[in-house]
C-alpha positions in Angstrom: 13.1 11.1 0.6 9.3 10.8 0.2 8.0 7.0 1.4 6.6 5.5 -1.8 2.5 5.0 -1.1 3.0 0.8 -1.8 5.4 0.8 1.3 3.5 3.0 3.7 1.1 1.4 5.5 4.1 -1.4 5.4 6.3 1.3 7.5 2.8 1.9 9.5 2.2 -1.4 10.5 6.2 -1.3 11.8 5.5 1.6 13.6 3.1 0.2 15.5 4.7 -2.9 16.5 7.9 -1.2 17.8 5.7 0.7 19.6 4.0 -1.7 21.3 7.5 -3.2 21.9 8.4 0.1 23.4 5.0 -0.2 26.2 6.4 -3.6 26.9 9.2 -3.3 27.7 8.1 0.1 30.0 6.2 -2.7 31.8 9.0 -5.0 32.2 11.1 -1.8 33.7 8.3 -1.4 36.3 8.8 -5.6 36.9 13.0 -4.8 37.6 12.1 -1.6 39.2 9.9 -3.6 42.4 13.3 -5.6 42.1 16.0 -3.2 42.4 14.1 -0.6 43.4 14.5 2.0 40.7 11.0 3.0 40.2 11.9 6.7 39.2 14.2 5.7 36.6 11.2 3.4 35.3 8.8 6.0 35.4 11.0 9.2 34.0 12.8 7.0 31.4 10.7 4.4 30.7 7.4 6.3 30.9 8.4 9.5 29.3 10.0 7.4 25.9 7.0 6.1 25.7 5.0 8.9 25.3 6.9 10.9 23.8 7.7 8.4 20.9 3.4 7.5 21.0 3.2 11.7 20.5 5.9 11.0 17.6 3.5 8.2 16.1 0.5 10.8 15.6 2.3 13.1 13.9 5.1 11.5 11.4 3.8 8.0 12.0 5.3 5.8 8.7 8.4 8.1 7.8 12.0 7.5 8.1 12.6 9.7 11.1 10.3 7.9 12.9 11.9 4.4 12.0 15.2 6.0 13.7 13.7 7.4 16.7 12.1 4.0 17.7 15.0 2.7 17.2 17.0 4.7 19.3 13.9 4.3 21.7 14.5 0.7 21.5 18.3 1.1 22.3 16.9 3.3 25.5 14.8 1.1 27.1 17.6 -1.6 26.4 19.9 0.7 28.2 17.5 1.5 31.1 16.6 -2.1 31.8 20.3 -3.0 31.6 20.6 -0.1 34.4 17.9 -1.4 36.6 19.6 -4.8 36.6 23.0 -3.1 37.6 25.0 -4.3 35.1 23.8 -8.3 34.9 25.2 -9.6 31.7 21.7 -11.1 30.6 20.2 -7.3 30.9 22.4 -6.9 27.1 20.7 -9.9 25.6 18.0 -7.5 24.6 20.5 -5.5 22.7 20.9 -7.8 20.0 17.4 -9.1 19.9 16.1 -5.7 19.1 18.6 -4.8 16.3 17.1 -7.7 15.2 13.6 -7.2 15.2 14.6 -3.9 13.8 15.2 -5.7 10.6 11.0 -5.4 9.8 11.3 -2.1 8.6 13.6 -3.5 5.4 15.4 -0.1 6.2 19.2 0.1 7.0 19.2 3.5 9.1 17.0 2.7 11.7 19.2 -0.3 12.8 22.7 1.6 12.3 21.3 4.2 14.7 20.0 2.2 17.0 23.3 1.2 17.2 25.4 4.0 17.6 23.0 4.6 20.4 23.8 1.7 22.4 27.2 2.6 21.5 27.5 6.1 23.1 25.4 4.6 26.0 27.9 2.0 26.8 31.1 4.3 26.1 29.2 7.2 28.4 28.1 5.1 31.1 31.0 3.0 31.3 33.2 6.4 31.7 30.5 7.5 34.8 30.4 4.1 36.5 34.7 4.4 36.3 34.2 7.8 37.9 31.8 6.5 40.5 28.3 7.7 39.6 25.5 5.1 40.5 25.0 4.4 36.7 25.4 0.7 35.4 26.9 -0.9 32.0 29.3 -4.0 33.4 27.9 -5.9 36.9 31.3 -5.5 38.7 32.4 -2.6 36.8 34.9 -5.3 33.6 36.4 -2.7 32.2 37.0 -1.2 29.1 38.1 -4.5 27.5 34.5 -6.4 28.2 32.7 -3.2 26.6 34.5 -3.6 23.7 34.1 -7.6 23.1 30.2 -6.4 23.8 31.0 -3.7 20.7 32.7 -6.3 18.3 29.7 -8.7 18.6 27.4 -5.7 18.6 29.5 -4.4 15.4 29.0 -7.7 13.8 25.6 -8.4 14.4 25.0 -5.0 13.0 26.8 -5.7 9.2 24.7 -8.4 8.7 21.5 -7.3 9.7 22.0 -3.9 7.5 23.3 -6.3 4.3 19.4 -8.3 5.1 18.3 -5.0 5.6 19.5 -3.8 2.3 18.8 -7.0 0.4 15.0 -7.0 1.7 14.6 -3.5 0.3 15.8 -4.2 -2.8 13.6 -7.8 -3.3 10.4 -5.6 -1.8 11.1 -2.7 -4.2 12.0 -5.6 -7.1 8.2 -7.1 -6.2 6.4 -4.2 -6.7 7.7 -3.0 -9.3 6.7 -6.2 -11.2 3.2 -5.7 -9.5 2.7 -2.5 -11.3 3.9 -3.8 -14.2 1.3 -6.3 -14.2 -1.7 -4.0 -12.8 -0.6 -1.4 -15.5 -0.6 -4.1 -18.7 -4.3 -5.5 -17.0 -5.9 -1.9 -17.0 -4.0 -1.1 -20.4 -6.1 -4.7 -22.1 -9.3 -3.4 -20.4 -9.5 -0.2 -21.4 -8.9 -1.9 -25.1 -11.2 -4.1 -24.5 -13.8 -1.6 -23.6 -12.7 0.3 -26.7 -13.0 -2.5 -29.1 -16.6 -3.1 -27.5 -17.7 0.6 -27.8 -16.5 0.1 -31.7 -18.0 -2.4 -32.6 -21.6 -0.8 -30.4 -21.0 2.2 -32.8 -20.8 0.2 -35.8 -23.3 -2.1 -34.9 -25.9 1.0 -34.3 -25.1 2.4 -37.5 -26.0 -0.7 -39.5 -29.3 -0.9 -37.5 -29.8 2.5 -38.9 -29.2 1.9 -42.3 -31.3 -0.7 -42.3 -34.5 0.6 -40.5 -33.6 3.9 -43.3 -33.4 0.9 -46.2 -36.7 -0.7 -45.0 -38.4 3.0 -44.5 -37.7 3.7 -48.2 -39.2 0.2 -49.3 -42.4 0.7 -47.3 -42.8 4.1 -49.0 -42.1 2.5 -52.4 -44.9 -0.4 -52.2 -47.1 2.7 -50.8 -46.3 4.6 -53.9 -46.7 1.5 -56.1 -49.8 0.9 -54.8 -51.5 4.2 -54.9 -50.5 4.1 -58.7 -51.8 0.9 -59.0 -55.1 2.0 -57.9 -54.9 5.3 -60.3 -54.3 2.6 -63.1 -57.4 0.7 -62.6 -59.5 4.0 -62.1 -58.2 5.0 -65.6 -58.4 1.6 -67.3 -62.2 1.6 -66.3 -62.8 5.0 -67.1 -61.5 4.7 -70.6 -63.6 0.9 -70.9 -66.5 2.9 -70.4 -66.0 6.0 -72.9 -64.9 2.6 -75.4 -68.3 1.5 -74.8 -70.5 4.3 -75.1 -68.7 4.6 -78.8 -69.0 1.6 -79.6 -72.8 1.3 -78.5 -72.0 -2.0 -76.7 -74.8 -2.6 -73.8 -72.7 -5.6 -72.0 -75.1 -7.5 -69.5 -75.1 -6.2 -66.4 -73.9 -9.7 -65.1 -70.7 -8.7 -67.3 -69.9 -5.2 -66.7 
């Protein structure tokens, strides 16, 4: 399923600090492996999930597959430092603080297979200590019994981080949705806006128009008017003179 483009840099940002959990906790395997002597196992394990999961980052960084395989990288290191420490009971503390922190993502999968990892590690390794291979799960080899009272708690822990998981989702999703809703109904009043104001530009421009075309026409009337005006008077004196001449009237020339 496609990751929607609100939550992405979201899954991104995830990435990256499970990552950087990942490089220190590859640190902390180099600490126990000056300890107990197990600097291979720090290096090959340690070293080479690392890498491979920063090689992972560059290519499907913010997808869901990548989400699972740092958490089953998670789960790794948790196994290889539990390893290191032969066994120690605190080594599985880690465990269950992981699967926790797992619960950034606001994804489900990532958490239940990080831990059905843990859980094959333990039921593998438990089975190859029994046999005798220099592999660690339970300091003193407890038997089967204490590796499943680690699985019950583990079982648990997982429920109700998946139920937050789920529940986180579903308030995130819930919140942007109303986001868009809101960013959708703000673009939707300006564009009207910026119609309305284009309107009433249009209408406005128009009446400018009309009324530069209204005052045009009155200018050219009062030019017409006057021109007449002036072809009136030349007439009128024009036609006083040819009265005068029949009449024979020699007006003063103070009144002419």
């Amino acid at each position: 399923m496609p990751v929607p483009s609100p939550f992405l840099e979201h899954y991104r940002k995830a990435d990256r600090i499970m990552l950087a959990l990942i490089w220190l906790m590859f640190l902390f395997s180099l600490g126990l492996a000056f300890w107990h002597d197990t600097l291979i196992q720090a290096l090959l394990v340690g070293g080479g999930t690392a890498l491979v999961l920063t090689a992972l980052y560059r290519a499907i960084g913010g997808s869901r597959l990548m989400r699972c395989a740092l958490g089953a990288g998670l789960m790794v290191m948790a196994a290889l430092h539990i390893n290191q420490a032969q066994g120690v009971i605190e080594s599985h503390f880690g465990i269950f603080a992981l699967l926790a922190v797992l619960t950034f993502y606001r994804d489900w999968l990532p958490i239940l297979v990080a831990a059905a990892t843990i859980a094959v590690h333990h039921v593998v390794f438990h089975a190859l200590q029994h046999q005798g291979f220099p592999v660690f799960v339970m300091e003193h080899h407890g038997g089967w019994t204490m590796v499943f009272v680690h699985a019950f708690y583990v079982v648990m822990e997982t429920i109700a981080l998946l139920y937050l998981a789920v529940h986180s989702q579903a308030e995130a999703v819930e919140s942007q949705e109303m986001l868009d809703k809101m960013l959708a109904v703000t673009s939707q009043f300006t564009a009207e806006s910026a119609h309305s104001e284009g309107k009433v530009h249009v209408s406005l421009a128009k009446r400018f128009d009309h009324f530069l075309q209204q005052l045009t026409l009155l200018i050219d009337g009062v030019a017409r008017d006057s021109h007449g005006l002036g072809q009136l008077g030349q007439e009128l004196a024009s036609a006083s003179g040819t009265l005068e001449k029949a009449l024979g009237i020699n007006w003063p020339r103070s009144l002419r």
